[in-house]
C-alpha positions as CSV (number, residue, x, y, z in Angstrom):
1,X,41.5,-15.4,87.6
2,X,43.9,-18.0,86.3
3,X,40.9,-20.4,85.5
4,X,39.3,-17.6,83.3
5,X,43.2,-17.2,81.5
6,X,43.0,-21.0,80.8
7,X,39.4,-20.5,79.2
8,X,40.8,-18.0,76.6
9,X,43.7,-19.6,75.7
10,X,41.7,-22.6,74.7
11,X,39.2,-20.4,72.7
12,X,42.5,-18.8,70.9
13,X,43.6,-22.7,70.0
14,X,40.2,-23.7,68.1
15,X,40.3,-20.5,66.4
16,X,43.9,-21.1,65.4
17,X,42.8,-24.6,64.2
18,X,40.0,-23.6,62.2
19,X,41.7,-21.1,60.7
20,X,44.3,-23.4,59.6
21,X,42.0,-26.0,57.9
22,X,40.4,-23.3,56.2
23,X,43.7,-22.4,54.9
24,X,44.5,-25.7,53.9
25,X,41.4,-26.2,51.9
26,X,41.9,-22.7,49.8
27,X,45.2,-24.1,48.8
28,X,44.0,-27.3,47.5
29,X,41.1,-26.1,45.8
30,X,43.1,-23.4,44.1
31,X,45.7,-26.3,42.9
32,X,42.4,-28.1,41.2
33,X,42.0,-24.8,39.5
34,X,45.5,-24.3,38.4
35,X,45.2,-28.6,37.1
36,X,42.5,-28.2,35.3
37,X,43.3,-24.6,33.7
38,X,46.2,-26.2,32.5
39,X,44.8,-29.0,31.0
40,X,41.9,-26.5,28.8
41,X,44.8,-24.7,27.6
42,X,46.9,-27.6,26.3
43,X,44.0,-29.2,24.8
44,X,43.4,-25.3,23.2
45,X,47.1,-25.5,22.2
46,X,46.6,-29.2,20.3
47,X,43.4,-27.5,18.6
48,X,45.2,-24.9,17.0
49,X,48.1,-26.8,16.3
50,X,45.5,-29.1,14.4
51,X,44.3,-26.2,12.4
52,X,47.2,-24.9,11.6
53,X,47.8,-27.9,10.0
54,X,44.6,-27.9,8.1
55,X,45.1,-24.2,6.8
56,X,48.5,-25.7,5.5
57,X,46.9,-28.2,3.9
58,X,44.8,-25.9,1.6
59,X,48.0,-25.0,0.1
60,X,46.9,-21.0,-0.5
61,X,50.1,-19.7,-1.1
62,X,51.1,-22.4,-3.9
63,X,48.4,-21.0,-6.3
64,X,47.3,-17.3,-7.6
65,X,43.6,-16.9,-6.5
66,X,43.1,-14.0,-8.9
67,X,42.4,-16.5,-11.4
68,X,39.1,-18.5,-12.1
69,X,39.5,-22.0,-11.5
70,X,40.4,-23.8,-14.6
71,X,41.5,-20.9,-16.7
72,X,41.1,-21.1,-20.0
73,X,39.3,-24.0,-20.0
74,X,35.4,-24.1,-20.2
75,X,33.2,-22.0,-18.3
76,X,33.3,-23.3,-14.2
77,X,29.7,-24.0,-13.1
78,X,28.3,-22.1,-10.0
79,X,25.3,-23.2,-8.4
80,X,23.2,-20.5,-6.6
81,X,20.4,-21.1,-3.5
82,X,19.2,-18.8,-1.6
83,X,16.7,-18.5,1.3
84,X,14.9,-15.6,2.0
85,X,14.6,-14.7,5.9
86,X,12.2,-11.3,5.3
87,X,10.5,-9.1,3.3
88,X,10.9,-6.0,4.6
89,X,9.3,-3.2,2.6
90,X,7.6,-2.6,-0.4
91,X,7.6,1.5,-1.1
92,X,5.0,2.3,-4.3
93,X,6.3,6.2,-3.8
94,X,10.0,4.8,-4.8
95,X,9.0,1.8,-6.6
96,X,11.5,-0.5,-4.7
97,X,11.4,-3.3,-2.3
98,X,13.8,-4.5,0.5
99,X,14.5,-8.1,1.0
100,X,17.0,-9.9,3.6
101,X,18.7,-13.4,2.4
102,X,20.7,-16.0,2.6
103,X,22.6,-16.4,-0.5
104,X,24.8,-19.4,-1.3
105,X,27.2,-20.1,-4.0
106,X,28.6,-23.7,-4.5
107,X,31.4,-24.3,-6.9
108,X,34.3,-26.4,-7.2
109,X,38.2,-25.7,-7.1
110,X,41.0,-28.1,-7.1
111,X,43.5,-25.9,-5.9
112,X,41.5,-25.8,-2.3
113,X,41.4,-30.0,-2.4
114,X,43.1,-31.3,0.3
115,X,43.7,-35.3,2.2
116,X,41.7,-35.9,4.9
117,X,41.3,-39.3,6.0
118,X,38.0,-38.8,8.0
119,X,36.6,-36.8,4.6
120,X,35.1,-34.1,6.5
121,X,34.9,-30.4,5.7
122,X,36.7,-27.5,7.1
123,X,34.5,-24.1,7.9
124,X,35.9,-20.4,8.2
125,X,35.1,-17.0,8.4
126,X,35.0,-14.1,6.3
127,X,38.9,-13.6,6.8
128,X,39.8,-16.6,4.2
129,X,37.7,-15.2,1.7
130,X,39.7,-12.4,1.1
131,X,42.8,-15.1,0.2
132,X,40.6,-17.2,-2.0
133,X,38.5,-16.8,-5.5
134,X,34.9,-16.6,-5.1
135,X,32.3,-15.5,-7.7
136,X,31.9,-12.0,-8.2
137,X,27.8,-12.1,-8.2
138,X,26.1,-8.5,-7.8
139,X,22.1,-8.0,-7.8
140,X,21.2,-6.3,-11.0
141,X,19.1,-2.8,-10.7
142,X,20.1,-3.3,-6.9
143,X,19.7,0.8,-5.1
144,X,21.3,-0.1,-2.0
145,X,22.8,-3.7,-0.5
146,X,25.5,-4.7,2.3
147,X,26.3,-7.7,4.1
148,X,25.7,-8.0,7.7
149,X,28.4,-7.4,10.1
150,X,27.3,-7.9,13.7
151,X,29.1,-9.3,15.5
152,X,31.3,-10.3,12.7
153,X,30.9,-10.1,9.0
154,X,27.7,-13.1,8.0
155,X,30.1,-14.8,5.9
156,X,30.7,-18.9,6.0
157,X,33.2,-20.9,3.9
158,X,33.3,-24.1,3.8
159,X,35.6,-26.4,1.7
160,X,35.3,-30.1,1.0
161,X,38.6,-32.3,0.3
162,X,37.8,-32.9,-3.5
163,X,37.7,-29.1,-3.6
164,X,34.1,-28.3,-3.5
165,X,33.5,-24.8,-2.0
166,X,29.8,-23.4,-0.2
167,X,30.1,-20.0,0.1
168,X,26.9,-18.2,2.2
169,X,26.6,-14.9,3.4
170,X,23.8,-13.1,5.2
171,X,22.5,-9.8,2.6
172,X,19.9,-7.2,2.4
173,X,19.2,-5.2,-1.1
174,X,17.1,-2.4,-1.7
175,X,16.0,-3.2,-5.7
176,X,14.0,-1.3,-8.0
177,X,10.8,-3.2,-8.7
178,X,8.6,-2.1,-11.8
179,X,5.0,-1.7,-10.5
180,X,2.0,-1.0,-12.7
181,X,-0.6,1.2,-10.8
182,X,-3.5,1.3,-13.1
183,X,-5.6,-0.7,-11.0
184,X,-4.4,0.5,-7.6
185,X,-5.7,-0.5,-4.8
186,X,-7.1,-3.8,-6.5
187,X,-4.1,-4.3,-8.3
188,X,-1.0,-7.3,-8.0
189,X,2.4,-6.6,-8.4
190,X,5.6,-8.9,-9.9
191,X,8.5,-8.4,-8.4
192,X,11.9,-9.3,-9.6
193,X,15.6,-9.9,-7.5
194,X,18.4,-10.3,-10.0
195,X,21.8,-12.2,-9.3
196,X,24.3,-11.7,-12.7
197,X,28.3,-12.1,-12.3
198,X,29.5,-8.6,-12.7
199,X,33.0,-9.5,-15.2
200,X,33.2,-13.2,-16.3
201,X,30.7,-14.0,-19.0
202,X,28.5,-17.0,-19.7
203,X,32.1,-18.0,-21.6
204,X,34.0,-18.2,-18.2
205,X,31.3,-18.5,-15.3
206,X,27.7,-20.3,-15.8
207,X,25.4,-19.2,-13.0
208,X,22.7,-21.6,-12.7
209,X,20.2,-22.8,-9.9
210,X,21.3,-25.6,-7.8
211,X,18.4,-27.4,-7.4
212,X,16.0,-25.6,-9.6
213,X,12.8,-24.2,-8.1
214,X,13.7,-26.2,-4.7
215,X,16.5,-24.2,-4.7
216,X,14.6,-20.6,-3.6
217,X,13.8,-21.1,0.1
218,X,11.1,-18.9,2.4
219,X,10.8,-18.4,5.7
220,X,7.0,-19.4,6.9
221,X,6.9,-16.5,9.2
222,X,7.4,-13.7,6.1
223,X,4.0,-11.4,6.1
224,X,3.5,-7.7,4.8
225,X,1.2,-5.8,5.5
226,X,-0.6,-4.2,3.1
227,X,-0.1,-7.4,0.7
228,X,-0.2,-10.9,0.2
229,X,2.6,-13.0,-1.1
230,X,1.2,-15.2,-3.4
231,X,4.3,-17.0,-4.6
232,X,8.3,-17.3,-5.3
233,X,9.4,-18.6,-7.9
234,X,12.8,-18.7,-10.0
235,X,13.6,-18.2,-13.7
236,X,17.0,-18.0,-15.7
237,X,18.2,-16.4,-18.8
238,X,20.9,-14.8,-20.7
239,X,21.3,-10.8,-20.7
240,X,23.2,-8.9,-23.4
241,X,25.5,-6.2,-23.3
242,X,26.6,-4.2,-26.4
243,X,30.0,-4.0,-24.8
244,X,30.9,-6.8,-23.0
245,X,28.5,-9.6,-23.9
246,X,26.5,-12.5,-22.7
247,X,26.1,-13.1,-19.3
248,X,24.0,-15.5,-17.0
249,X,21.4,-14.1,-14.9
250,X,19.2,-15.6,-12.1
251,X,15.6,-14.3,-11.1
252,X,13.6,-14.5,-7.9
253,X,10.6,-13.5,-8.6
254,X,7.6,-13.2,-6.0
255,X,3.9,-12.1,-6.7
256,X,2.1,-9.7,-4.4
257,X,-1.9,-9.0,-3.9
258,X,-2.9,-5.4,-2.2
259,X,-4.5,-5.8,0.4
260,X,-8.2,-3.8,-0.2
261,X,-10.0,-3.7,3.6
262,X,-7.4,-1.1,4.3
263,X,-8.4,1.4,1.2
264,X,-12.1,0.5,2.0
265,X,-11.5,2.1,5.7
266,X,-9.2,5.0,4.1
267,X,-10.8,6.1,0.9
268,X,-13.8,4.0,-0.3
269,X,-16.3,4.0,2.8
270,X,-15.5,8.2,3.3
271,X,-15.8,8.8,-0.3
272,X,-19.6,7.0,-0.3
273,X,-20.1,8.8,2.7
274,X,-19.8,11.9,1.5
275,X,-21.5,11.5,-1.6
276,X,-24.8,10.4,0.6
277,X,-24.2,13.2,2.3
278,X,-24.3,15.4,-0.5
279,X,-28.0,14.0,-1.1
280,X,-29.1,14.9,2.5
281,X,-30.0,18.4,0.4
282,X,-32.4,17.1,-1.5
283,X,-34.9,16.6,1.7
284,X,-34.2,20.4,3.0
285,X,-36.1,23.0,2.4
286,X,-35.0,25.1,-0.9
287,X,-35.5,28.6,1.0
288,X,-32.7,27.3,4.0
289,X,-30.3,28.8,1.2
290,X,-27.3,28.8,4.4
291,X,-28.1,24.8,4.9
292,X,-28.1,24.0,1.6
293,X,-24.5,25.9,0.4
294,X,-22.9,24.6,3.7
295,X,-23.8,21.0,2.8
296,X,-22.9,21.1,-0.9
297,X,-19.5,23.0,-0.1
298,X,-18.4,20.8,3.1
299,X,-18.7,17.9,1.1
300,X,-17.2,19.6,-2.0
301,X,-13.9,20.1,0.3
302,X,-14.0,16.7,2.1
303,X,-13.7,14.9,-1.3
304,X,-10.7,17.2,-2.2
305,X,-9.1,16.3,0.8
306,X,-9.6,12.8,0.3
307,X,-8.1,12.8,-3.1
308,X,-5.0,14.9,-2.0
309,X,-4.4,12.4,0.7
310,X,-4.2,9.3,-1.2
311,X,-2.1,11.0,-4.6
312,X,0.1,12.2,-1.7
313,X,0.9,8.5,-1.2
314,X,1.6,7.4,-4.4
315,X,4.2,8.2,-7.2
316,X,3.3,10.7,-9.7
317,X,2.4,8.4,-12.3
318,X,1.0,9.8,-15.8
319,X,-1.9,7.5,-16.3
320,X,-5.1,6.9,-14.4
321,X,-5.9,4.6,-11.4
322,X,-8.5,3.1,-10.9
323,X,-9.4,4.6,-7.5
324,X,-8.5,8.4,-9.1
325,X,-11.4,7.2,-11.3
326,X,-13.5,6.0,-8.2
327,X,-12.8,9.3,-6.0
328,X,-13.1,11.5,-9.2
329,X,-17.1,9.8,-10.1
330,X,-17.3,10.3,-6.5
331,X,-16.4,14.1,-6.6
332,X,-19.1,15.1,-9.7
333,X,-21.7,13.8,-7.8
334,X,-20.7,15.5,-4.4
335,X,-20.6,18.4,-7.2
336,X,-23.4,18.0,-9.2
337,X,-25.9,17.9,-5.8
338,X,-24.2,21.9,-5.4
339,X,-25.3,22.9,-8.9
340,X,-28.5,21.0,-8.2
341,X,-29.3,23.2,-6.1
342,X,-28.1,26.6,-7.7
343,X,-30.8,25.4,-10.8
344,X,-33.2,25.2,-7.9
345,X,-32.8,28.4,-6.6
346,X,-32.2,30.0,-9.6
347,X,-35.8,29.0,-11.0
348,X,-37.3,30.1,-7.8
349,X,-35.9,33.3,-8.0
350,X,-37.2,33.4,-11.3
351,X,-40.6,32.4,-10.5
352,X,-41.1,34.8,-7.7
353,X,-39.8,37.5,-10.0
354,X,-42.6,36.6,-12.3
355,X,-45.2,36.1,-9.7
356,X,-44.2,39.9,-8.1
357,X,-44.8,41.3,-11.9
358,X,-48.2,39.6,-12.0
359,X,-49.4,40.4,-8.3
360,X,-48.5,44.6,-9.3
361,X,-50.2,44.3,-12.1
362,X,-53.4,42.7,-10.9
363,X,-53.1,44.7,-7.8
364,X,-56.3,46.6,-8.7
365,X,-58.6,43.8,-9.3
366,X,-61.1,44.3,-5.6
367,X,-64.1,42.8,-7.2
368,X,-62.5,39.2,-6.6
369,X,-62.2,38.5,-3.2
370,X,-58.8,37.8,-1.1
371,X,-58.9,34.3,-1.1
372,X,-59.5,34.4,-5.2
373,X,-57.1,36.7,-5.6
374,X,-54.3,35.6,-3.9
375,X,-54.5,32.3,-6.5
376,X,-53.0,34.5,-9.0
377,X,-49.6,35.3,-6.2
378,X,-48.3,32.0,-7.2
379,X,-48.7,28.1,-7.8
380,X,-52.4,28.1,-8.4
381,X,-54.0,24.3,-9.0
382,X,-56.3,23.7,-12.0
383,X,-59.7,23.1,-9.7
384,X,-58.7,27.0,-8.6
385,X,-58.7,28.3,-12.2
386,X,-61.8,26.8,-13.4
387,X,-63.9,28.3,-10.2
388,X,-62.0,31.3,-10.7
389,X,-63.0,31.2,-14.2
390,X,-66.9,30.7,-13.4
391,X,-67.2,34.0,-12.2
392,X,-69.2,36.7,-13.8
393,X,-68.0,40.2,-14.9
394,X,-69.4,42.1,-12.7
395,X,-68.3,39.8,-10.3
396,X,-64.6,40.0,-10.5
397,X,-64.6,43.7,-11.2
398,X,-66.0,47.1,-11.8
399,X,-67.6,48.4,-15.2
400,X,-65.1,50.5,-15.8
401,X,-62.6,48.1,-15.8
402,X,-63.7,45.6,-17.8
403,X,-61.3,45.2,-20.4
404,X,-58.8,44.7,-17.8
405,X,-61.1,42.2,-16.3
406,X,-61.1,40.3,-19.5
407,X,-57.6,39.7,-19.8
408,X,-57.8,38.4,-16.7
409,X,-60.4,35.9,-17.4
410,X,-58.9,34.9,-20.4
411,X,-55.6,34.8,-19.3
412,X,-57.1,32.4,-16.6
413,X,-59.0,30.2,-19.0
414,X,-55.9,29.8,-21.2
415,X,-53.8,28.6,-18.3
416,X,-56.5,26.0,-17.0
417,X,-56.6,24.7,-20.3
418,X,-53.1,24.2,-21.3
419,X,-52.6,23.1,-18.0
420,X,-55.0,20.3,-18.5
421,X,-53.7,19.9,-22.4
422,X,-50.3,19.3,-20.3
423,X,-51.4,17.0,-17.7
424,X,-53.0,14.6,-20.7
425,X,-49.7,14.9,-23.1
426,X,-47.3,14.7,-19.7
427,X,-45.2,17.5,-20.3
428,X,-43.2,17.1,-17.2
429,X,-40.2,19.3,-18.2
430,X,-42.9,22.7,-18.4
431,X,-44.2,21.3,-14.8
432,X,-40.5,21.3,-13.3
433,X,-40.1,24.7,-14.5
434,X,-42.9,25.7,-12.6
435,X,-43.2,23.8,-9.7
436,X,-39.3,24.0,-8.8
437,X,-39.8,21.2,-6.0
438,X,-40.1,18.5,-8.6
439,X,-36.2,18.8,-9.6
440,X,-35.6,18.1,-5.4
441,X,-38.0,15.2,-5.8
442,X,-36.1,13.7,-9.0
443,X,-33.0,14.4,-7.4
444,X,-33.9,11.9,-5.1
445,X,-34.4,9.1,-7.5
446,X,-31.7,9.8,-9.9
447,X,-28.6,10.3,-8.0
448,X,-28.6,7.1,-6.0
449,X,-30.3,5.0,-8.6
450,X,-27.0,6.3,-10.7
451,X,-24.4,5.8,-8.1
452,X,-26.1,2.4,-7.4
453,X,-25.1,1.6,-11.4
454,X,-21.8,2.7,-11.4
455,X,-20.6,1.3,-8.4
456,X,-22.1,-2.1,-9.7
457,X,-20.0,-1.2,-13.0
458,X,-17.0,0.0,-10.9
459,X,-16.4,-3.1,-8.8
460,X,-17.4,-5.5,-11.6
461,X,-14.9,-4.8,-13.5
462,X,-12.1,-4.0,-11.1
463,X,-12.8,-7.0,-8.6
């Protein structure tokens, strides 16, 4: 028993002196904490201190900053860059376009100068801005714009010692861009952002670009995507107002080519499509009157659908485009096959209405026999008249009926010879009338051989 008491009460000592270096080790690792805290924060303290000083040295209170620099002096010079970052949307319903950029004005004001004996520049935020002048720049015919604010407003200053100023900030505008749809899909569009001071005139503030054309910057990665951008590029003028005067105004401008394998998928290859579709008519029977009308009316409705859809798209423009003109063409032949076929079944009906009138009133001739008479109930050939023509009279009918016979044989005669007279001159219109299958078979030629041409024509001269 009192050797098992010893054993725990030299457990309980290690346990105590473990314990107690673990303490010990907390304590001093805690006091690194608290050295090295204390140190961040003084160095923190001497940073602020230092730009305190620096804010002094701008000297912002000394001066009012609702004035232009050098007022009433010549007009200050304001250099403009700017690099786009995207290109979001171009909307042909709202004629307007949406572009993200970084805009940069660079100017110079004395009153900002300050001595620093390393010459280097000071940056801040957005909050100095409000303290300072800057230009007033706006984007002319603009619909919507604002400057980014996550996390913070996208606003840098940064002022040099001689005074120099960069001023950037991060923008998206929603502008109104003039497009021209009158060869839509196959068409480009010019695009225009404009930059113009909003109150000082070309008398107080000169807008200019920096660097000229190297001054409009763009982002490799920028892709639409139903166009291609062809090129930036910026101009300058001056714009007048009848109130206020001259003022400076900067372009971007930027060129854009449709894409067309989109509208070939979406309107082109169903539109040519249905008009072949339309000719698949042509090859069925003209009695299938229900084949026929169903054809010629389904694709009568698919075009209409086709040209609703892509007007739905666009703006309500008062001129023509050139794929209304495409889809339209399209339409009068899808059209044209449906009253093809009425003429066809109109001149059957016709024919068989004439052919029933002949059949009751031959219907007593029973000296021919039935194969010779049913040549008169219908499209008889020539080689069938002249044999019906080489019988006698008392052959074809009874005595008592001969002048009705006659007729008959005359009637017959006449029609084999001005058939042949026909066939020598090449009367074909008198042929078609009779024989309504040749309109089908002309049909067959004509429309495609046509479409054929003016799709040659079409692409030609809108290509």
């Amino acid at each position: 028993m009192p050797y098992f008491t010893k054993l725990l009460l030299l457990i309980l000592c290690l346990v105590l002196l473990v314990e107690s270096r673990k303490h010990r080790r907390r304590r001093w690792t805690s006091h690194l904490d608290v050295q090295r805290a204390s140190h961040i924060m003084k160095k923190n303290q001497d940073l602020t201190k230092a730009l305190k000083g620096k804010i002094q040295l701008l000297k912002i209170d000394e001066h009012d900053f609702t004035m232009r620099p050098a007022f009433g002096g010549p007009a200050i010079p304001v250099g403009v860059d700017v690099q786009v970052e995207s290109l979001d949307s171009i909307s042909e319903v709202d004629m307007d376009f949406t572009m993200t950029l970084y805009l940069r004005h660079y100017w110079k004001d004395e009153r900002l100068s300050f001595q620093s004996t390393s010459n280097k520049s000071m940056t801040f935020d957005g909050r100095l801005v409000k303290k300072i002048w800057v230009p007033d720049v706006f984007f002319v015919h603009s619909k919507r714009s604002f400057i980014h604010d996550t996390t913070t407003d996208n606003i840098m200053l940064r002022v040099f010692p001689d005074g120099h100023v960069l001023y950037s900030m991060r923008v998206t505008v929603t502008a109104m861009c003039n497009m021209d749809f009158s060869r839509f899909p196959l068409d480009s569009q010019t695009c225009s952002l404009e930059l113009e001071s909003y109150a000082y005139t070309d008398e107080d503030l000169m807008l200019y670009w920096k660097n000229g054309n190297e001054s409009l910057k763009t982002d490799e990665k920028i892709s639409l995507s139903q166009f291609l951008i062809q090129k930036f590029h910026t101009t300058s003028r001056l714009a007048f107002y009848s109130s206020t005067g001259w003022y400076n105004r900067l372009y971007i401008n930027f060129t854009l080519r449709r894409h067309i394998f989109f509208f070939l998928l979406q309107t082109y290859f169903p539109a040519t499509l249905m008009v072949m579709l339309s000719w698949v008519s042509f090859w069925i029977d003209r009695r299938a009157v229900p084949a026929r009308v169903s054809l010629g009316i389904t694709t009568v409705l698919t075009m209409s659908t086709i040209i609703t859809g892509v007007n739905a798209s666009m703006p309500r423009v008062s001129y023509i485009k050139a794929v209304d003109i495409y889809l339209w063409v399209s339409f009068v032949f899808v059209f044209l096959s449906v009253l093809e076929y009425a003429a066809v079944n109109y001149l059957t009906t016709v024919q068989e209405r004439k052919e029933r009138k002949l059949r009751e009133r031959f219907s007593c001739s029973c000296g021919i026999p039935h194969s010779k008479t049913m040549m008169l109930d219908g499209n008889y050939s020539e080689s069938d008249a002249n044999s019906l023509a080489g019988y006698t009279r008392n052959q074809m009918v009874p005595e008592e009926e001969k002048p009705e016979k006659v007729v008959v044989h005359l009637a017959m005669s006449n029609e084999s010879n001005s058939s042949r007279k026909r066939g020598l001159k090449g009367h074909v219109g008198l042929r078609i009338i009779q024989n309504t299958h040749a309109i089908d078979k002309y049909s067959r030629l004509i429309f495609p051989g046509t479409y054929i041409v003016f799709n040659l024509i079409y692409w030609s001269v809108f290509s």
